[in-house]
Structures are given as C-alpha cells and as structure tokens.
GUKELUM-841216 format. One record per residue (C-alpha): x, z, y. Coordinates in steps of 0.1 Angstrom, whole numbers, plus 5000, padded with zeros to 4 digits. Layout:
BEGIN
+------+------+------+
!    u !    w !    v !
+------+------+------+
!    X !    Z !    Y !
...
+------+------+------+
***
This chain:
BEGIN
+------+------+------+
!    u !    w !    v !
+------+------+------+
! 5000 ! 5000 ! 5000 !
! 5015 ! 4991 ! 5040 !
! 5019 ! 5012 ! 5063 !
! 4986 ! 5026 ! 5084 !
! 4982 ! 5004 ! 5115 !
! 4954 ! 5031 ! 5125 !
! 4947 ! 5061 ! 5113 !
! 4917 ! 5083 ! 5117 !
! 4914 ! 5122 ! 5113 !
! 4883 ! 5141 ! 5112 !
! 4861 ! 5123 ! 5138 !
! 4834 ! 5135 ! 5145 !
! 4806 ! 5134 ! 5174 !
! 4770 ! 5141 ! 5182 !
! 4745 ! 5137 ! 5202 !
! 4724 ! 5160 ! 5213 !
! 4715 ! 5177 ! 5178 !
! 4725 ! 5145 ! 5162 !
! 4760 ! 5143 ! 5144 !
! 4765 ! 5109 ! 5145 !
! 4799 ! 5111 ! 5125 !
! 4811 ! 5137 ! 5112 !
! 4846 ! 5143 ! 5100 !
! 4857 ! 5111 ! 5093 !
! 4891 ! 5105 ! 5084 !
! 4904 ! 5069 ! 5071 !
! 4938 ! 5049 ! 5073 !
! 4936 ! 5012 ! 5078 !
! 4967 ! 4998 ! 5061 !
! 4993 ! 4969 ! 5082 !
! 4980 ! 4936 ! 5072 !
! 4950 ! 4942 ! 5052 !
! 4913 ! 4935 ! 5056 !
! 4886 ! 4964 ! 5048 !
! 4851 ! 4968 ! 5052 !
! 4833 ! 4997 ! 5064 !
! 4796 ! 4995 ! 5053 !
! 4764 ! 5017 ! 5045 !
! 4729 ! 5015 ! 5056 !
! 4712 ! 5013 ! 5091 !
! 4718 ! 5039 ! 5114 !
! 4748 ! 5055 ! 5090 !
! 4773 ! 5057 ! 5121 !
! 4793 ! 5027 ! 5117 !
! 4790 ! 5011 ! 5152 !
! 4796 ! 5048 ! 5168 !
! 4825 ! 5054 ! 5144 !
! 4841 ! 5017 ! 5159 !
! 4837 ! 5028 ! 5194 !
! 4857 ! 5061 ! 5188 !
! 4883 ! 5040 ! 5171 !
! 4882 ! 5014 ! 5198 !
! 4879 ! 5039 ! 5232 !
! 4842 ! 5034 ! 5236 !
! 4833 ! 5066 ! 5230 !
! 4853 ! 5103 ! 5230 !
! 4853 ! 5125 ! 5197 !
! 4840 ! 5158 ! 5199 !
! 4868 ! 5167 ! 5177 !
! 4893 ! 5146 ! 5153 !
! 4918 ! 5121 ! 5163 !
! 4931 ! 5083 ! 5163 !
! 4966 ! 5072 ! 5160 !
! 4972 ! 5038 ! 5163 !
! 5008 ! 5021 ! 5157 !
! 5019 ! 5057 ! 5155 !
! 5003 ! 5067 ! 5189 !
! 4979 ! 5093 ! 5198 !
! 4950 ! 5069 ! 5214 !
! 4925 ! 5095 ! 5212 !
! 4904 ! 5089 ! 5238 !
! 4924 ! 5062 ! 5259 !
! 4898 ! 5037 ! 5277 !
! 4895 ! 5003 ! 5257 !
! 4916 ! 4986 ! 5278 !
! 4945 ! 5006 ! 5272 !
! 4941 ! 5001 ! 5239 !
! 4934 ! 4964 ! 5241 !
! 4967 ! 4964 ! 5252 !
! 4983 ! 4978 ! 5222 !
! 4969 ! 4957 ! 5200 !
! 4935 ! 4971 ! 5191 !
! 4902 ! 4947 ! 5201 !
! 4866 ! 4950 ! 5187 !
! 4837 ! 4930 ! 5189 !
! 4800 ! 4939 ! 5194 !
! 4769 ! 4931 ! 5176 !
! 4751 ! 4921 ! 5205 !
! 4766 ! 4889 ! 5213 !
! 4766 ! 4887 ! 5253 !
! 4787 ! 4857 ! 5267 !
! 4789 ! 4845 ! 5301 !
! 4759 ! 4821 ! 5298 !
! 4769 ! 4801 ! 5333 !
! 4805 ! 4798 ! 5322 !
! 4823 ! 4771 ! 5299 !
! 4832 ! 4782 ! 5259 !
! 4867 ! 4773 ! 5272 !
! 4861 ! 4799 ! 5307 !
! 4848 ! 4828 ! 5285 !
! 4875 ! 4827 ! 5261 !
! 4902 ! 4826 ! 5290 !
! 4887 ! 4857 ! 5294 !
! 4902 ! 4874 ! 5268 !
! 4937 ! 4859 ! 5276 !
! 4935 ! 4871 ! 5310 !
! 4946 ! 4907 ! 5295 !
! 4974 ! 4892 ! 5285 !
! 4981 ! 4860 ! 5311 !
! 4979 ! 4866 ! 5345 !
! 4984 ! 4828 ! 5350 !
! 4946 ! 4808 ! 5349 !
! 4967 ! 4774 ! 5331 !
! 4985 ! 4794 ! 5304 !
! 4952 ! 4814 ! 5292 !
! 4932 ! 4785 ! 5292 !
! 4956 ! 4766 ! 5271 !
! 4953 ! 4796 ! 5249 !
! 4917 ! 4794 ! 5251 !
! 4920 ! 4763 ! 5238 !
! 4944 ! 4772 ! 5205 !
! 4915 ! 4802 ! 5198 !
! 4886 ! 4778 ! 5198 !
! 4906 ! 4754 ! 5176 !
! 4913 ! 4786 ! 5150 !
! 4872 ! 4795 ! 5147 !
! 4861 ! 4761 ! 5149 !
! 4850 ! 4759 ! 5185 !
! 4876 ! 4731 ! 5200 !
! 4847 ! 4703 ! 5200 !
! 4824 ! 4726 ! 5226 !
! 4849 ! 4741 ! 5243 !
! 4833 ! 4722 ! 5279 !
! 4798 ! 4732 ! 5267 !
! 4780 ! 4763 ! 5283 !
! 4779 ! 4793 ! 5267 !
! 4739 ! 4797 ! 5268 !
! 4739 ! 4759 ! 5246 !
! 4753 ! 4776 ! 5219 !
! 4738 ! 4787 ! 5184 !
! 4737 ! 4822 ! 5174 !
! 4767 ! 4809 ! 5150 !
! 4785 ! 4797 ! 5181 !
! 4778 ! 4825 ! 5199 !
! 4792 ! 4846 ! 5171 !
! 4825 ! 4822 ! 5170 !
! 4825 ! 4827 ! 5207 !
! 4829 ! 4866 ! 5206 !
! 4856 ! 4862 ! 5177 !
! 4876 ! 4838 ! 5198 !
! 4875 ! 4862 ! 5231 !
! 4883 ! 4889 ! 5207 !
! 4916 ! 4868 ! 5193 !
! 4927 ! 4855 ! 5227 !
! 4937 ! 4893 ! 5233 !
! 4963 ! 4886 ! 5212 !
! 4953 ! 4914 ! 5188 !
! 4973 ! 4936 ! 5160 !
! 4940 ! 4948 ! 5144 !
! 4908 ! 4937 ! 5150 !
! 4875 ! 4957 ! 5147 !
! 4848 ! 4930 ! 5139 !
! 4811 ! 4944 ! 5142 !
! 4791 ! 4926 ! 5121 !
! 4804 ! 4892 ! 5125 !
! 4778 ! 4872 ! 5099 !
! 4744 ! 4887 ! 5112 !
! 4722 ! 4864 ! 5118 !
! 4739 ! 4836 ! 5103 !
! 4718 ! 4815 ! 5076 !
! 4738 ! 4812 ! 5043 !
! 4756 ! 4783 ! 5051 !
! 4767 ! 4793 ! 5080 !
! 4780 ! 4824 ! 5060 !
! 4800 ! 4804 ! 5035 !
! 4817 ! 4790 ! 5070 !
! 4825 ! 4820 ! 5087 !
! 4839 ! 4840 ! 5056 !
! 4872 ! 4816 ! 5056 !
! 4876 ! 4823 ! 5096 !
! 4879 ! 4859 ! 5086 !
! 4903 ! 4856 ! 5056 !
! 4932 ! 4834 ! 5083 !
! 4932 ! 4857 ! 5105 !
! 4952 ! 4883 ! 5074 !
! 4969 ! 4852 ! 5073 !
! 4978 ! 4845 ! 5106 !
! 4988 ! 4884 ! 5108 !
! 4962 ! 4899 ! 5120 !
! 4944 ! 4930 ! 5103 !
! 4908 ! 4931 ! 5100 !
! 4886 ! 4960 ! 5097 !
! 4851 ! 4948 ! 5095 !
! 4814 ! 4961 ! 5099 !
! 4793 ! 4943 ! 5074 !
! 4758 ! 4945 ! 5056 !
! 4765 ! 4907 ! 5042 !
! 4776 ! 4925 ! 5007 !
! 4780 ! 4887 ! 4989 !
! 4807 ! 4884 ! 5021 !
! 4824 ! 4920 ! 5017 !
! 4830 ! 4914 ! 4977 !
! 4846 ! 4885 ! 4984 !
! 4866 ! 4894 ! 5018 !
! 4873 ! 4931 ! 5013 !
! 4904 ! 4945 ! 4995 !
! 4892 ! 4984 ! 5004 !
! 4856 ! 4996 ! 5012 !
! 4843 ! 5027 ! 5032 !
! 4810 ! 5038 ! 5029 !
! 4790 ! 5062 ! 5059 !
! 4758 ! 5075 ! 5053 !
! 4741 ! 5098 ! 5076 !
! 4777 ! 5098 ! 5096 !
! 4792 ! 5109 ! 5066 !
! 4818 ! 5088 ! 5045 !
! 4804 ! 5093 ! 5009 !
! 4825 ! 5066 ! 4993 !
! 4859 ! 5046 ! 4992 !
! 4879 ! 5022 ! 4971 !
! 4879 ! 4987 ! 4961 !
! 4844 ! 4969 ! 4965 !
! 4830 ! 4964 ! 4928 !
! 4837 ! 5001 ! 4922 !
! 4817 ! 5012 ! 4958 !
! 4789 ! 4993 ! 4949 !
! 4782 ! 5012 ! 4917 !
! 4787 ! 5041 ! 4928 !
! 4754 ! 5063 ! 4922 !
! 4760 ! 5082 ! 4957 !
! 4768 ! 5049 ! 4973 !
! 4732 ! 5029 ! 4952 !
! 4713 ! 5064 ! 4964 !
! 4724 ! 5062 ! 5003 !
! 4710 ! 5024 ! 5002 !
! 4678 ! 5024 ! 4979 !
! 4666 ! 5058 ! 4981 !
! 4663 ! 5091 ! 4961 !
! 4661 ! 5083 ! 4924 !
! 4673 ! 5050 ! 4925 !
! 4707 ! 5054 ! 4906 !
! 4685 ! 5068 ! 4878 !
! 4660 ! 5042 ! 4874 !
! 4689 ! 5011 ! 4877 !
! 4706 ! 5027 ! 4852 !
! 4676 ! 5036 ! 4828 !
! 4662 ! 5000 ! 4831 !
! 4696 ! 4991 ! 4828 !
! 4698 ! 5009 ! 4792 !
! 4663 ! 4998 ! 4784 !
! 4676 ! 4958 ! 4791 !
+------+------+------+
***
C-alpha cells in the first residue's frame, strides 16, 4: 500500500442535535482511486467538505501531504493540491466551456493566454475540446458534469474529491465517463470518489468506505463491502441481510 496522500482522524461534526459525522478516520493512499459510498443522507457530502475546507470539524483532524490542513479555507488547500467537486453542477451559464474552465487555471496562471491554453488540454482529457466555444447553459447534464471535472483538473490537482460525478447520467453515458475517471490514476492524479453508481464503484474502486448515519460501518475492497450484512442492512433496511441470505439458501 503507498503512502497516505490524506489522512483523516476522528472527524466528527453536528448540527444542532444532528451528528452528521462522527469519528471518522480514513487514509487515502498516493495514487489510488477509492470510493466512499452509503445511503442518502449517511454524511458523505459533509465528510468531503471537512476534507476539502468547506466546513470546520468539531473535533478530529486532516493532514494532507503530511500537513495539518484542518480547517484551512478551500483555497488554501486548492493550492496544495486538494480540489473537489459538487453535486450540484453550477457553471457560468453566460461564459464559454473554454472561459469556465480557465477558471480553474487561474489558481494557478495568473496569465489569461496560458490558462486558457490549459483550458483547452483539460477539455481535450474529459472529452470536451469540440464545445469548448459553446456556452455553458447549451450543455447536457453529461456536459455539465464534464465541465465541473475539467474546472476541477485545470487546478492542477494531487488528489481529487469527486462528488458524485455519474448522477444523472443515462447508462451510456455512464460506460463514458467511467474511463475519464480511471486516466486520471493514470495521469497521476488520486481519486477519491462519492458514488451511488455501484456497477461504476466495482469496477473503478480499489478500496471502499461505507458511512451510515455519519458513521463509517465498513471498509475494504468492493466485492467484500457489498456483502457485508452491516453494509446490505444500512441500504435495504432492518432484516434485509437475513432474508437475502435465507432466500439465498432456499435458491
């Protein structure tokens, strides 16, 4: 196993009288790509924007590249090497594929030429280069979901926090996008991925986390995670191990 690029110690936050993650700890290892999954409203997004800067722990820490990033603002963290996307795809509508990827270089290029050549070399990688001059509001939900890869890549990043990347994408669309995903190991980046696509995760995912109610209940590689009885529980309800596995015996 590499090296942890990040690691995460007993993170934990609420809201109000809602722990929202509790005492999470998890290493993402240098060059690797690892899923972090479980069912609706099981903490994954918060835990990404405690990873990411988005949001301060109420206790627990990040280390990233060996530093203490607890709490540093995104930015700061964009810097060293750490981007995420969001869900909720917002681009600059008005603006060019080309402009809103520029966007993204601009943490790194101060000069408007250079980071929209770059923009350029990002749309080319997530198969964007023949709309680059389109507007950003013309795209498909797929393009839009490119789109928020490609800003996310023009940062230049080490790792790479994708949040949900295949949701709302139609199957073939899917079977596109999961080869995006696997270059960008290639190309060196690391990828730690939110995903409910499970078809995408067994195929992508070396290493699987699963949260449930904040909680991590579950890790290791994906076929094991997926028949796990706490993990089959957490997704279909009390009981359900029992019955799969008693209509399982009785098949």
């Amino acid at each position: 196993m590499s090296e942890a690029l990040l690691q995460a110690r007993n993170l934990s936050v609420a809201f109000g009288g809602l722990k929202a993650v509790q005492d999470v700890s998890l290493d993402v290892p240098q060059g690797s790509l690892t899923a972090l999954v479980g069912p609706n409203g099981a903490g994954k997004t918060t835990l990404f924007a405690l990873l990411s800067g988005f949001l301060k722990p109420d206790s627990g820490s990040v280390h990233f590249l060996g530093r203490n990033i607890t709490g540093h603002a995104p930015h700061e963290s964009a810097r060293l090497g750490l981007t995420r996307t969001f869900q909720v795809v917002q681009p600059f509508g008005a603006q060019t594929v080309r402009q809103n990827i520029a966007v993204g270089a601009h943490l790194r290029l101060a000069d408007r030429r250079e980071a929209l050549a770059l923009a350029e070399s990002v749309a080319v990688r997530v198969n964007l280069g023949a709309v680059l001059d389109k507007p950003a509001a013309d795209l498909t939900v797929a393009g839009r979901k490119r789109l928020e890869l490609a800003r996310a890549l023009a940062t230049r990043p080490r790792l790479l926090l994708l949040d949900e990347v295949l949701a709302g994408l139609n199957p073939s669309e899917i079977e596109e996008m999961i080869p995006v995903v696997r270059n960008l190991v290639d190309e060196g980046v690391t990828v730690l991925m939110i995903e409910h696509v499970m078809r995408a995760v067994m195929s992508l995912a070396e290493q699987v986390w699963v949260l449930a109610q904040g909680c991590l209940i579950a890790s290791g590689p994906p076929s094991e995670v997926t028949r796990d009885p706490g993990v089959v529980e957490a997704y279909l309800g009390h009981g359900a191990a029992a019955r799969l596995a008693a209509r399982g015996a009785r098949g």
